[in-house]
C-alpha positions in Angstrom: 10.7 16.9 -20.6 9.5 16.6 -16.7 11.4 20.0 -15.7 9.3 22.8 -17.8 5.8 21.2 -16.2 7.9 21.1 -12.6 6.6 24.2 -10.7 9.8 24.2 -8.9 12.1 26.9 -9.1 15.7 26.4 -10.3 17.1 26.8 -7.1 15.0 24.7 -5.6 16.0 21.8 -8.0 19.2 22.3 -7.9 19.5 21.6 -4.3 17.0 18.6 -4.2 19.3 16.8 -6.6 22.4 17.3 -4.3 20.0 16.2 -1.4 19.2 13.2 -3.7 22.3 12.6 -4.8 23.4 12.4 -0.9 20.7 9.8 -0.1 18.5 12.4 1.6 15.0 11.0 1.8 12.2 13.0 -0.2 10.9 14.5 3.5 14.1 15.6 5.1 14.6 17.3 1.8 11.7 18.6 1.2 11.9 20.1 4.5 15.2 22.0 4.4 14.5 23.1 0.6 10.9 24.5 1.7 8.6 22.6 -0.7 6.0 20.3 0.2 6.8 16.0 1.0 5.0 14.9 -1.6 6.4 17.8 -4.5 9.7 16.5 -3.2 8.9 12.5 -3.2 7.6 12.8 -6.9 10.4 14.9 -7.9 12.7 12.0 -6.8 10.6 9.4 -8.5 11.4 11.2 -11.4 15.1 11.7 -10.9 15.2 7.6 -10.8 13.3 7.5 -13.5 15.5 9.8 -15.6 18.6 7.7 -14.0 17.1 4.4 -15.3 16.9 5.7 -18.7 20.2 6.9 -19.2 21.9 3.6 -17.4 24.0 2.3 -20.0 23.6 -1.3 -21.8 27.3 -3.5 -21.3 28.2 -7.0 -21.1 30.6 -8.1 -18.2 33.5 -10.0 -19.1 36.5 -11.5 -17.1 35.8 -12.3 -13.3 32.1 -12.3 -12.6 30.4 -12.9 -9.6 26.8 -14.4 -10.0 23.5 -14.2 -7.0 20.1 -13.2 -6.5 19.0 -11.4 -3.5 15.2 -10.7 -1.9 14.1 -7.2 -0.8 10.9 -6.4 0.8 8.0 -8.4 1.8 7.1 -9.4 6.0 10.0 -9.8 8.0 8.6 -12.7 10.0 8.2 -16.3 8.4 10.2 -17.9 5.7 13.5 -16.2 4.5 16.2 -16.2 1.6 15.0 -18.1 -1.4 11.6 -18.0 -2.1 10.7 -16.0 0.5 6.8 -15.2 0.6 5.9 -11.3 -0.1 9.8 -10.6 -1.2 11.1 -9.3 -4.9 13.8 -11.4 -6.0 16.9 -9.5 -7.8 19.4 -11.0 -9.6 23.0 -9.8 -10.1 26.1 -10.0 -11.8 29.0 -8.6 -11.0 32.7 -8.1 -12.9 35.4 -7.7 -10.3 36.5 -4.4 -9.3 34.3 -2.7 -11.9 30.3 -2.5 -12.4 27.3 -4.5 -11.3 23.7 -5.2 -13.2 20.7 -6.0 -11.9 17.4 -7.5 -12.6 14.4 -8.0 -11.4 13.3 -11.9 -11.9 9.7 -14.0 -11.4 11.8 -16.8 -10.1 15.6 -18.3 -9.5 15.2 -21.0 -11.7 18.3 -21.9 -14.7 15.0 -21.2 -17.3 15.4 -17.4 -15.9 18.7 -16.7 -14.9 20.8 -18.7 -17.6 19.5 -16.0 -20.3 20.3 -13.1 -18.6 24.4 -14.4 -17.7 24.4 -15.7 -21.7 23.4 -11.9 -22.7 25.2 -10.0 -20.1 28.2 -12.2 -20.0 30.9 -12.2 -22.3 32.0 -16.0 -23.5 35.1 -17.7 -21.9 34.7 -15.6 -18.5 35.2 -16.5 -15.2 31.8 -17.1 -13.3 31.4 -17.3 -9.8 28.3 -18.5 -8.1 27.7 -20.5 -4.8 26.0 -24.1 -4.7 22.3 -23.1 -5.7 21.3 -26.1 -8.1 20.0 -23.0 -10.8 23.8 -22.8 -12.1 24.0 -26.3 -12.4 24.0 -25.6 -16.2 26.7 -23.1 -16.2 28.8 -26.3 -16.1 28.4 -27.2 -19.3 28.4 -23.9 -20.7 30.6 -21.5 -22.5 31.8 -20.2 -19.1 34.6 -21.4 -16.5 32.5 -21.9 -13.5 33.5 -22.0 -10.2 31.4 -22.3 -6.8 31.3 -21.7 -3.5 30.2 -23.8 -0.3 28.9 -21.6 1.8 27.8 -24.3 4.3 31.9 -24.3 4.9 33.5 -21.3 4.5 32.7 -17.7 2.6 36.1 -17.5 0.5 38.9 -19.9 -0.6 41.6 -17.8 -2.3 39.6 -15.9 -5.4 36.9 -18.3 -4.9 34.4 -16.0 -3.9 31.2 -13.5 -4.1 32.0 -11.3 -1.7 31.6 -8.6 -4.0 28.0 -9.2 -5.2 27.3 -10.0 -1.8 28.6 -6.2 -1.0 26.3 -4.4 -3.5 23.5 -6.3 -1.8 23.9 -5.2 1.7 25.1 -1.5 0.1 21.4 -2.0 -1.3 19.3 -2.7 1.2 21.2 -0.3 3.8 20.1 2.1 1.2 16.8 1.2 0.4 15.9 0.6 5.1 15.9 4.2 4.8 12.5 4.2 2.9 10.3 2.9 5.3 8.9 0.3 2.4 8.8 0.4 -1.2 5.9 -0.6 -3.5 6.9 -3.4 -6.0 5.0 -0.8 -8.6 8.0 1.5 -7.3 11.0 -1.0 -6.7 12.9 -1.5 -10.2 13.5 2.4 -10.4 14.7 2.2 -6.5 16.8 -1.0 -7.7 18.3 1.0 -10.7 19.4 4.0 -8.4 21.1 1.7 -6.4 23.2 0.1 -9.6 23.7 3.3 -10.3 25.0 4.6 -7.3 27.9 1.6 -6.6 29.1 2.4 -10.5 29.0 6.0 -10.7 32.4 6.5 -8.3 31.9 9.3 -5.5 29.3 11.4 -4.6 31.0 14.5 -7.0 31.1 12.6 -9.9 27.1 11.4 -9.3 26.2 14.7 -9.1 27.8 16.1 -12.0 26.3 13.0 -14.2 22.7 13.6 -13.0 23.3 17.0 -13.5 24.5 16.5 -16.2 21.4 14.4 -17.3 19.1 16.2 -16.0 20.0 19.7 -18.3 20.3 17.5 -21.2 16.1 16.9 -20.4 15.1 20.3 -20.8 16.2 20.7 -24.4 
């Protein structure tokens, strides 16, 4: 794998993946370790890369919370769906547990009614707000209960205040970067899933760790 081309030393990786794994940038890392930006900014590309990999495949069942999101693009202008210049993301995610992302071309039912119907277990609870696109979810296999967010935010477990959390988690995250290229984004987007599963900062570096020793052999 990536690590017996890497003309790093052991040491040196080693503490780049705790400085990863602390949401260090590539150049304040690079700086304290004593390598160059750029040997540090590629070694993290590859660290999201190996992350993305190993994220495992699961379906979400019970309570699920249901949104899409836009990162990126001009800050002036048009904003929130369909913004011009902006990925959209959509999400899913089962209360009190994990969350799973994807990267769609649009928020239409045609695109985001396959991915609930393969990442959602049958008979579960799914929460969404008033966007027309989960009109369908009415007459589907799932209980399906919305949200006005015109008049308030929650009403008792009617809510998605937890998908809503991952994306401002996200993007607080991802501000840090200075802009991301959409060549670049979906291994930036699966850091960040990975990040709100993986529990605390000790168990996420033990994993990549973990992951990462597993690629030299």
């Amino acid at each position: 794998m990536y690590e017996r081309r890497s003309k790093l030393t052991t040491r040196q990786q080693s503490e780049l993946i705790r400085f990863f794994v602390a949401g260090a940038t590539a150049r304040a890392a690079g700086e304290i370790v004593g390598v160059h930006r750029n040997t540090a900014t590629s070694y993290f590309m590859r660290l999201r890369r190996l992350i993305a990999t190993h994220l495992p495949s699961y379906r979400l069942s019970g309570e699920v919370e249901a949104d899409e999101s836009y990162f990126g693009g001009v800050r002036k202008g048009k904003r929130g769906r369909g913004a011009a210049g902006k990925i959209a993301v959509f999400g899913l995610l089962k209360r009190n547990d994990k969350v799973y992302t994807a990267i769609i071309p649009n928020a239409c039912t045609a695109t985001l009614m396959p991915i609930i119907e393969e990442r959602v277990e049958p008979d579960s609870i799914v929460y969404t707000d008033t966007f027309k696109a989960y009109n369908a979810l009415d007459i589907s296999g799932f209980h399906h209960h919305r949200i006005n967010h015109s008049r308030q935010f929650a009403e008792q477990a009617n809510h998605i205040n937890g998908i809503e959390n991952f994306w401002n988690q996200a993007k607080r995250h991802l501000r840090r970067f200075n802009g991301i290229t959409p060549e670049h984004f979906y291994w930036f987007l699966k850091e960040c899933e990975w990040r709100f599963n993986g529990g605390n900062h000790r168990k996420l570096l033990s994993q990549l760790i973990h992951w990462v020793n597993r690629a030299k052999h």
